[in-house]
MARKOLZA-330248 format. One record per residue (C-alpha): x, y, z; residue in one letter; residue number from 0. Coordinates in Angstrom, 1 decimal, padded with zeros to 4 digits. Layout:
BEGIN
{c1: X; c2: Y; c3: Z; residuo: A; num: NUM} $
...
//
This chain:
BEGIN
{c1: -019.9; c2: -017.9; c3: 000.2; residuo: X; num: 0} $
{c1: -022.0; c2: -015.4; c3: 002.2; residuo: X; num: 1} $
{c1: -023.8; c2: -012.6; c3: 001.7; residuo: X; num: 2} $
{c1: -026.0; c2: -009.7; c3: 002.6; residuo: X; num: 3} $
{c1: -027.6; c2: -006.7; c3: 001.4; residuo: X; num: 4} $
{c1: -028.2; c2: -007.4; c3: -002.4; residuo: X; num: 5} $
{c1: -028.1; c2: -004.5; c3: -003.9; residuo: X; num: 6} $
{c1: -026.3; c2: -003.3; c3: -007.0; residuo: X; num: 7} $
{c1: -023.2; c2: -001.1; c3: -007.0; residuo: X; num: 8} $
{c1: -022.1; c2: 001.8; c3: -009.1; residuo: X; num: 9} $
{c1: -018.5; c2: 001.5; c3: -009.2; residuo: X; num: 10} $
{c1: -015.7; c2: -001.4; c3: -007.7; residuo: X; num: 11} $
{c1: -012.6; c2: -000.3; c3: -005.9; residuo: X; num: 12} $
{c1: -010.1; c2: -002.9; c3: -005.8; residuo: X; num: 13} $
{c1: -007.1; c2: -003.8; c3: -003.5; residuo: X; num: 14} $
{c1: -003.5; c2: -004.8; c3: -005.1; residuo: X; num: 15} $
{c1: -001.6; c2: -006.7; c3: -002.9; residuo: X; num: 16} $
{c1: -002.9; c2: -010.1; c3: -002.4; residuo: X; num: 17} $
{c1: -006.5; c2: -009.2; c3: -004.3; residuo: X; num: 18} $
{c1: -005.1; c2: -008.6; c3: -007.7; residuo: X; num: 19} $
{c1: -001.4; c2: -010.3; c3: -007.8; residuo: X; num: 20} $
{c1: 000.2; c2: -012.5; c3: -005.3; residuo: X; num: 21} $
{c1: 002.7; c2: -010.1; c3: -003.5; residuo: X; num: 22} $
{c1: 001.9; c2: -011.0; c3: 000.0; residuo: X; num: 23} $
{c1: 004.1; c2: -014.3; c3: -000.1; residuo: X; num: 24} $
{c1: 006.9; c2: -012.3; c3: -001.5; residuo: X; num: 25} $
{c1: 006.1; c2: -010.3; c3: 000.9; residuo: X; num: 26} $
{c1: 006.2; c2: -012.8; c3: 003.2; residuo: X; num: 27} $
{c1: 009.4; c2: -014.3; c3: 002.4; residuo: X; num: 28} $
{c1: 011.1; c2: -010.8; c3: 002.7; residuo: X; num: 29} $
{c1: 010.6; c2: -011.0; c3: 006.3; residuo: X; num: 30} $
{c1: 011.4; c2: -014.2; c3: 007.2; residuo: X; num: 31} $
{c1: 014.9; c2: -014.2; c3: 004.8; residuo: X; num: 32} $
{c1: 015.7; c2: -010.7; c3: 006.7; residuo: X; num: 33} $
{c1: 015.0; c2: -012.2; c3: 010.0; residuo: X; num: 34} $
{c1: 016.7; c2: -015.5; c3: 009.4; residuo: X; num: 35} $
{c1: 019.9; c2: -013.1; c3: 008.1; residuo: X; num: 36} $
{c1: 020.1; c2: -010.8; c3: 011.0; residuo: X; num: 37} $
{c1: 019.4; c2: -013.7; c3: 013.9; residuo: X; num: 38} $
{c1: 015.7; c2: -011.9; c3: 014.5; residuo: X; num: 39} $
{c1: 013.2; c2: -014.6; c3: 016.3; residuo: X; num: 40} $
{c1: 010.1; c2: -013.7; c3: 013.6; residuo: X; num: 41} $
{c1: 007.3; c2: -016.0; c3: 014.5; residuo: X; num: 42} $
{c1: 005.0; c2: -016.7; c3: 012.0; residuo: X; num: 43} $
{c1: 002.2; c2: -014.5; c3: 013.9; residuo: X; num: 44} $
{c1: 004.0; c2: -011.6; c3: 013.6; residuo: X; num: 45} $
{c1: 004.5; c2: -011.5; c3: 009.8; residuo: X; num: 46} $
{c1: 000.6; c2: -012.7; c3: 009.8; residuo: X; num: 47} $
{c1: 000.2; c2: -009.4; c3: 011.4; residuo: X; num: 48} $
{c1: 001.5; c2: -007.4; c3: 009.3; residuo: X; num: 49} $
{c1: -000.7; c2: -008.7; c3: 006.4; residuo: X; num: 50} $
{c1: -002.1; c2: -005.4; c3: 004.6; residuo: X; num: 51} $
{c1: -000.3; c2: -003.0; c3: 006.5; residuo: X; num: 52} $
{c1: 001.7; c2: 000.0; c3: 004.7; residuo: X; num: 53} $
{c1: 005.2; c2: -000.1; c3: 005.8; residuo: X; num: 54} $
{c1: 005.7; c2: 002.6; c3: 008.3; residuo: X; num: 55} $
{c1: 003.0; c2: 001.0; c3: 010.0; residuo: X; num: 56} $
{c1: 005.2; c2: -002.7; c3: 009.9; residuo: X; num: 57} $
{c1: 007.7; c2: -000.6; c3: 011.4; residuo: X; num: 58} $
{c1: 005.3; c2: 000.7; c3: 014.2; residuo: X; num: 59} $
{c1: 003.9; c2: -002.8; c3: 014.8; residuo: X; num: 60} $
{c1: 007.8; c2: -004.4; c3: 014.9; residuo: X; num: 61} $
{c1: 008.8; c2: -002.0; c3: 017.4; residuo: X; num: 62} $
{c1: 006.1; c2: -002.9; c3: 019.5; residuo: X; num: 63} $
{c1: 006.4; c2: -006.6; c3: 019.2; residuo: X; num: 64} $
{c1: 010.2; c2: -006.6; c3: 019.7; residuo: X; num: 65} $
{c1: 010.8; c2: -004.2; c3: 021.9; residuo: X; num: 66} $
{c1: 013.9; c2: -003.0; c3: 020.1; residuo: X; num: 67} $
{c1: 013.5; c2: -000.1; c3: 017.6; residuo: X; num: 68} $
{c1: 017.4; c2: -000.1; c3: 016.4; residuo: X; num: 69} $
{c1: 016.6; c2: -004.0; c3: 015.8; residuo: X; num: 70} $
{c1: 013.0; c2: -003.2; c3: 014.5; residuo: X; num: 71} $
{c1: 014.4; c2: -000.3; c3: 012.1; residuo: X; num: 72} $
{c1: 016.9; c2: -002.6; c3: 010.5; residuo: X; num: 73} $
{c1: 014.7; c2: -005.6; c3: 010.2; residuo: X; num: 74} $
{c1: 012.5; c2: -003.6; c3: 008.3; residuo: X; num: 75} $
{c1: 015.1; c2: -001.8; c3: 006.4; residuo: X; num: 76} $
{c1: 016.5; c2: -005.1; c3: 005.1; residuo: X; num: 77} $
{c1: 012.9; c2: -007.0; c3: 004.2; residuo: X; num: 78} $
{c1: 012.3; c2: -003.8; c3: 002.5; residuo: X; num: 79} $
{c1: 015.4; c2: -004.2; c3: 000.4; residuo: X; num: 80} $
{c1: 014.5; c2: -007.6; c3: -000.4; residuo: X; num: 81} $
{c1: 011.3; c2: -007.0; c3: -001.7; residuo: X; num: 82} $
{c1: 012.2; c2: -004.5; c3: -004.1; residuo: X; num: 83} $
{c1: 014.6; c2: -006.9; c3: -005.2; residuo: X; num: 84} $
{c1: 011.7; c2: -009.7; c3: -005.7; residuo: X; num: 85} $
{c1: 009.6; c2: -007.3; c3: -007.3; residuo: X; num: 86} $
{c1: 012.2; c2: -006.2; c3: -009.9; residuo: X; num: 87} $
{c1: 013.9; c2: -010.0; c3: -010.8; residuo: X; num: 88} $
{c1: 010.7; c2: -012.2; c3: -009.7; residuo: X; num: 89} $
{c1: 007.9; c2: -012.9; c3: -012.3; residuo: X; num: 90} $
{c1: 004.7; c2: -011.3; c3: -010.2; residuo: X; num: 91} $
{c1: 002.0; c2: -013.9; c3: -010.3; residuo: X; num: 92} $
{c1: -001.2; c2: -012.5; c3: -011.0; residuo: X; num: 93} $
{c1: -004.5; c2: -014.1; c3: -008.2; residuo: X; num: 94} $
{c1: -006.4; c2: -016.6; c3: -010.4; residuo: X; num: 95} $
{c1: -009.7; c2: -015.0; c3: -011.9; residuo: X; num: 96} $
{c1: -008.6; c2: -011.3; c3: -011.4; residuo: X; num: 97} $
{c1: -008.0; c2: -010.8; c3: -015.2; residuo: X; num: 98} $
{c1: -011.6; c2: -012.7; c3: -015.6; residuo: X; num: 99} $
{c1: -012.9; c2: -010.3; c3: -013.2; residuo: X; num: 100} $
{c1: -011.6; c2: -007.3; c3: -014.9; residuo: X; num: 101} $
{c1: -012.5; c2: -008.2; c3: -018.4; residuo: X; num: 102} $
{c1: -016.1; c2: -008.0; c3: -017.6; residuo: X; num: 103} $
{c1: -015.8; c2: -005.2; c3: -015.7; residuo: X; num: 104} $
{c1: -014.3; c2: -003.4; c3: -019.5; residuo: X; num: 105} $
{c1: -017.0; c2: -005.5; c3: -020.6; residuo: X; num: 106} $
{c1: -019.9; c2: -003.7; c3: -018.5; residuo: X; num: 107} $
{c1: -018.4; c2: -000.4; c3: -018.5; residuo: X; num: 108} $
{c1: -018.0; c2: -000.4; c3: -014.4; residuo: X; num: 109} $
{c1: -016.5; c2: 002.2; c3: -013.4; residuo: X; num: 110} $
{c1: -013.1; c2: 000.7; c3: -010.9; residuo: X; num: 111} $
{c1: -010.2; c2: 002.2; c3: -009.1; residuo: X; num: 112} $
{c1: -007.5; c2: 000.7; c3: -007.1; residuo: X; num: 113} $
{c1: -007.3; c2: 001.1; c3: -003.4; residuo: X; num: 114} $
{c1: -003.8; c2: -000.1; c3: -001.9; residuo: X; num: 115} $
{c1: -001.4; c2: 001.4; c3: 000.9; residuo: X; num: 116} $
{c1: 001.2; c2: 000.4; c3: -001.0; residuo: X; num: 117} $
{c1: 003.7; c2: 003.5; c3: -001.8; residuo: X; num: 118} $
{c1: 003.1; c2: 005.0; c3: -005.5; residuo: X; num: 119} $
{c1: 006.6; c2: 003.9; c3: -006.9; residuo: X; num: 120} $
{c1: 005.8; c2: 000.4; c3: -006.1; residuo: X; num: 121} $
{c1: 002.5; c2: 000.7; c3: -006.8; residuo: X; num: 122} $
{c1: 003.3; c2: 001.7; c3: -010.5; residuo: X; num: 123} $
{c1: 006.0; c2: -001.5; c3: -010.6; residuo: X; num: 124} $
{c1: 003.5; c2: -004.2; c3: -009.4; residuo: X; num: 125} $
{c1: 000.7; c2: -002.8; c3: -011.6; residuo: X; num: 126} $
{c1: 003.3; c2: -001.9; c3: -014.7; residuo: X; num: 127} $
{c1: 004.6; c2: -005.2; c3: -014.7; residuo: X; num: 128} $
{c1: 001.9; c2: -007.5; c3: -013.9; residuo: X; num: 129} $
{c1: -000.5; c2: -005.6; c3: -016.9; residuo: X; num: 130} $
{c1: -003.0; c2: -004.3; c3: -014.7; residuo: X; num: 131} $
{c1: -002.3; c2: -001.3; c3: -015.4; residuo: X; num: 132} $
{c1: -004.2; c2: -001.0; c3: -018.6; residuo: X; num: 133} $
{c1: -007.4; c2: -002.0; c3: -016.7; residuo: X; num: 134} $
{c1: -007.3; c2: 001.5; c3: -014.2; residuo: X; num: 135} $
{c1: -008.0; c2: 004.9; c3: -015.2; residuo: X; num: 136} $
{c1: -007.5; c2: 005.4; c3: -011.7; residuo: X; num: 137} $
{c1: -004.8; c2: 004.4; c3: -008.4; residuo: X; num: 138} $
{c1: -004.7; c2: 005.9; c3: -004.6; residuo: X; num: 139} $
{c1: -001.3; c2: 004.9; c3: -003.3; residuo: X; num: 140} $
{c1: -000.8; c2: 004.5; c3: 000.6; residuo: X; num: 141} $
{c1: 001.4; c2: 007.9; c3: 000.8; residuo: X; num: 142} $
{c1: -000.6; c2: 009.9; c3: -001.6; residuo: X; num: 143} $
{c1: -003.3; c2: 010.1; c3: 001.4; residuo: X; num: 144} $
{c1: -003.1; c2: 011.8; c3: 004.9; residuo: X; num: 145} $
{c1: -004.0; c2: 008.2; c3: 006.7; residuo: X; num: 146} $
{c1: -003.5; c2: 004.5; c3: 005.3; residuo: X; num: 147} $
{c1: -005.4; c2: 001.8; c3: 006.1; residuo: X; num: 148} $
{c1: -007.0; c2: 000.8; c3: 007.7; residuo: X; num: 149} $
{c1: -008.1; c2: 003.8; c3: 007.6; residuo: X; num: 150} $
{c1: -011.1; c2: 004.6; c3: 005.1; residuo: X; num: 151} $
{c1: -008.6; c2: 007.7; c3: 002.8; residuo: X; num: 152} $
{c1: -007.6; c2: 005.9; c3: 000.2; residuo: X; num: 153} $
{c1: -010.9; c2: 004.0; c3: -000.9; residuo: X; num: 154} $
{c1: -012.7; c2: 007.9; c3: -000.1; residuo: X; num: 155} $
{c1: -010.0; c2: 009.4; c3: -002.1; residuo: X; num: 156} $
{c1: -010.8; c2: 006.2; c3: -005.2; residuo: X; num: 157} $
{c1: -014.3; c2: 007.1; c3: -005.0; residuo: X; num: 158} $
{c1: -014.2; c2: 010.8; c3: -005.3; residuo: X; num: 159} $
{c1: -012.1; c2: 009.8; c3: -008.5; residuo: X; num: 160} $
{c1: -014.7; c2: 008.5; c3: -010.0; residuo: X; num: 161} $
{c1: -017.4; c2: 010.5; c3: -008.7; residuo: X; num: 162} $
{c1: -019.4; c2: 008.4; c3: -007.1; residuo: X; num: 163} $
{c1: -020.9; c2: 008.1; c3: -003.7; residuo: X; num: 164} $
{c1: -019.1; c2: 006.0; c3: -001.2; residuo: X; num: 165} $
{c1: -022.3; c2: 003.8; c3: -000.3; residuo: X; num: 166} $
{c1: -022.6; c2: 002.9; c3: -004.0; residuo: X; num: 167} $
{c1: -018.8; c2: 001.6; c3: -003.9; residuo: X; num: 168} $
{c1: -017.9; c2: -002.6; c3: -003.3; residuo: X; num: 169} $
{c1: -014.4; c2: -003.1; c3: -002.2; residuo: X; num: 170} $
{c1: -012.2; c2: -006.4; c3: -003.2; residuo: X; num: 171} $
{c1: -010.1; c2: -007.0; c3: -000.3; residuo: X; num: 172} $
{c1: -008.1; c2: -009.9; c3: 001.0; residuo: X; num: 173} $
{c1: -007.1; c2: -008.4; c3: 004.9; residuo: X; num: 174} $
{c1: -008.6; c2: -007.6; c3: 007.9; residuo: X; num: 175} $
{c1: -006.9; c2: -004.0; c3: 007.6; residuo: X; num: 176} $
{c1: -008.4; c2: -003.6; c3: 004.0; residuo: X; num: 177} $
{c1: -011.9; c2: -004.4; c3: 005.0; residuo: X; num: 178} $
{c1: -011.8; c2: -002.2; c3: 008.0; residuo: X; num: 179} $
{c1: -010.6; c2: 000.4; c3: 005.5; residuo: X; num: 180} $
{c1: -013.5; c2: 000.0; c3: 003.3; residuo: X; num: 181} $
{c1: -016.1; c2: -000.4; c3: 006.2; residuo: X; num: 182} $
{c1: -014.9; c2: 002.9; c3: 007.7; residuo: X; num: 183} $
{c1: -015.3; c2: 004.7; c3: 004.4; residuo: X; num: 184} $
{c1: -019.3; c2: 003.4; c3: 004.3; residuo: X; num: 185} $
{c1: -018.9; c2: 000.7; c3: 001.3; residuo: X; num: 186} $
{c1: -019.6; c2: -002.4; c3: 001.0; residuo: X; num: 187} $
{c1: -017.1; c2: -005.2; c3: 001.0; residuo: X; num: 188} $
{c1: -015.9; c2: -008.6; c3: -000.8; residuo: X; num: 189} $
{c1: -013.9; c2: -010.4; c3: 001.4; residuo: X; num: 190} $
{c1: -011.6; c2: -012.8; c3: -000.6; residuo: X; num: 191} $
{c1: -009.0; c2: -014.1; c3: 001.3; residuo: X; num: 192} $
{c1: -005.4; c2: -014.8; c3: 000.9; residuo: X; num: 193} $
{c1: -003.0; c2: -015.7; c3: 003.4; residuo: X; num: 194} $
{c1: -005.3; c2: -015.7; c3: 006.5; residuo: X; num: 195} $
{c1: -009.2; c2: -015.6; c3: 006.9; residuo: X; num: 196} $
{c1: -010.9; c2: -012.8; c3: 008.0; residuo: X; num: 197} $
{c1: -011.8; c2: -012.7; c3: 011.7; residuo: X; num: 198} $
{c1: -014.8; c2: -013.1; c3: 012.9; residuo: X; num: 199} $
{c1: -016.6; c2: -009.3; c3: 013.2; residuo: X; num: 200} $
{c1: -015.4; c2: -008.6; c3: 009.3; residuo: X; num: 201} $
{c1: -016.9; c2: -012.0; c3: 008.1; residuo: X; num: 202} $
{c1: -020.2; c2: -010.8; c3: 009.8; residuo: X; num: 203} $
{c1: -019.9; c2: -006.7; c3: 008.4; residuo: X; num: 204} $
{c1: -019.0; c2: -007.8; c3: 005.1; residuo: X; num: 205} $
{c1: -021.5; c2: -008.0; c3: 002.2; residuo: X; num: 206} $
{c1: -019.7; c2: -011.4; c3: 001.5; residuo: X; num: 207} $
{c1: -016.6; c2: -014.0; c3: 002.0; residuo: X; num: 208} $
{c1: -015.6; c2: -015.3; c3: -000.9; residuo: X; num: 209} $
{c1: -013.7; c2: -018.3; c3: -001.6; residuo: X; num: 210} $
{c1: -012.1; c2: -016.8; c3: -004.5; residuo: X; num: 211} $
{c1: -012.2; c2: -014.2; c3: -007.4; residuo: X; num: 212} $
{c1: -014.1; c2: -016.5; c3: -009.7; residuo: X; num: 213} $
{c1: -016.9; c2: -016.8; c3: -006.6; residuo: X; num: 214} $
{c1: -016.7; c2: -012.9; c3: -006.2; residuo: X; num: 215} $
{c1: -017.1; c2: -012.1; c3: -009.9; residuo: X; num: 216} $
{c1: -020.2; c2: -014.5; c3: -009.9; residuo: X; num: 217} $
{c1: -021.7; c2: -012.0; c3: -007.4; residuo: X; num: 218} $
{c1: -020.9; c2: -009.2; c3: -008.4; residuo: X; num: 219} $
{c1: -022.8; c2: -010.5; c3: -011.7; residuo: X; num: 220} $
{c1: -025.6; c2: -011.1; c3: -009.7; residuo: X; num: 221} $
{c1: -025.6; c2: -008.2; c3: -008.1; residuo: X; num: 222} $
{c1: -025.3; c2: -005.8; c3: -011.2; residuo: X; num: 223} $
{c1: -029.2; c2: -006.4; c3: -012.4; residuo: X; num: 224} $
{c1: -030.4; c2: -005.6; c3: -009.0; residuo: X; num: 225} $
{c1: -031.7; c2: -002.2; c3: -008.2; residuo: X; num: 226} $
{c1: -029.7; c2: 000.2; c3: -005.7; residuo: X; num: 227} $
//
């Protein structure tokens, strides 16, 4: 683990996808099961990334990469399918140590919000039927702001939730995209990553790179006593 800056925090914004519950293999899988179905080549860097990235931004990144936006438009349309369908007949793993994590965050009273350019109907699905939703007074879904990330809207729009400052905010993020997200809104941020390591400028801007939740919520306990 590293870290730098310690300081305490007044509030904890928290990413969904591949933070909280293990979506980005489903994820994942979508692509390369739509791909395999319509005769798509899909190499695995493409679908690497796309990691964090809000679907009409997948789109964007596909058309680029291909180089065919009717065969773009319909790859996407098709993984997109498929997903939903995961995410309504697929039990949705939760990350390990995120219900630890969240426990004593109820436990200290911090205030939290999640952060996530995920759209608000799937938002509502993944957090609904995962439990997490108990947990959050307070979501920003990726179409609810003017920019997704990795742009900084939806952890600005979290914080002004909860009324606090941005440079008193951590972010919990597992992508590149996240963290830039979270960087470009002036907080702090907990890299923890999930199905690729952070490159590396955001190992070197964030406050740490954590292993796993269970490494972050240690430093976050640390942190917590500390002065601001």
């Amino acid at each position: 683990m590293q870290c730098n800056t310690p300081t305490s925090f007044a509030a904890l914004l928290f990413d969904m996808d591949g933070l909280m519950i293990d979506t980005e293999s489903l994820s994942a899988n979508a692509w390369r099961d739509a791909a395999s179905i319509l005769g798509v080549p899909l190499p695995q860097i493409h679908i690497d990334a796309m990691v964090g990235l809000a679907m009409p931004l997948c789109l964007n990144y596909l058309i680029t990469a291909l180089g065919d936006e009717a065969q773009a438009r319909e790859l996407e349309n098709l993984s997109r399918q498929r997903y939903h369908h995961a995410l309504h007949q697929q039990d949705i793993p939760l990350k390990p140590g995120i219900t630890q994590l969240l426990n004593w965050c109820v436990q200290q009273q911090i205030p939290r919000a999640v952060g996530t350019a995920t759209q608000r109907q799937l938002a509502d699905i993944k957090l609904g039927r995962t439990g997490l939703a108990r947990y959050f007074e307070h979501s920003i879904a990726g179409d609810e702001v003017a920019r997704t990330k990795p742009a900084p809207d939806v952890y600005l729009q979290a914080a002004a939730r909860l009324q606090v400052a941005p440079e008193n905010c951590i972010v919990l993020e597992d992508s590149c995209y996240g963290a830039q997200a979270a960087l470009a809104a002036n907080m702090r941020v907990v890299v923890v990553p999930d199905l690729q390591q952070p490159s590396a400028e955001i190992a070197k801007q964030a406050l740490a790179v954590c292993q796993d939740l269970f490494a972050a919520t240690t430093l976050l306990q640390q942190l917590l006593n500390l002065p601001r």
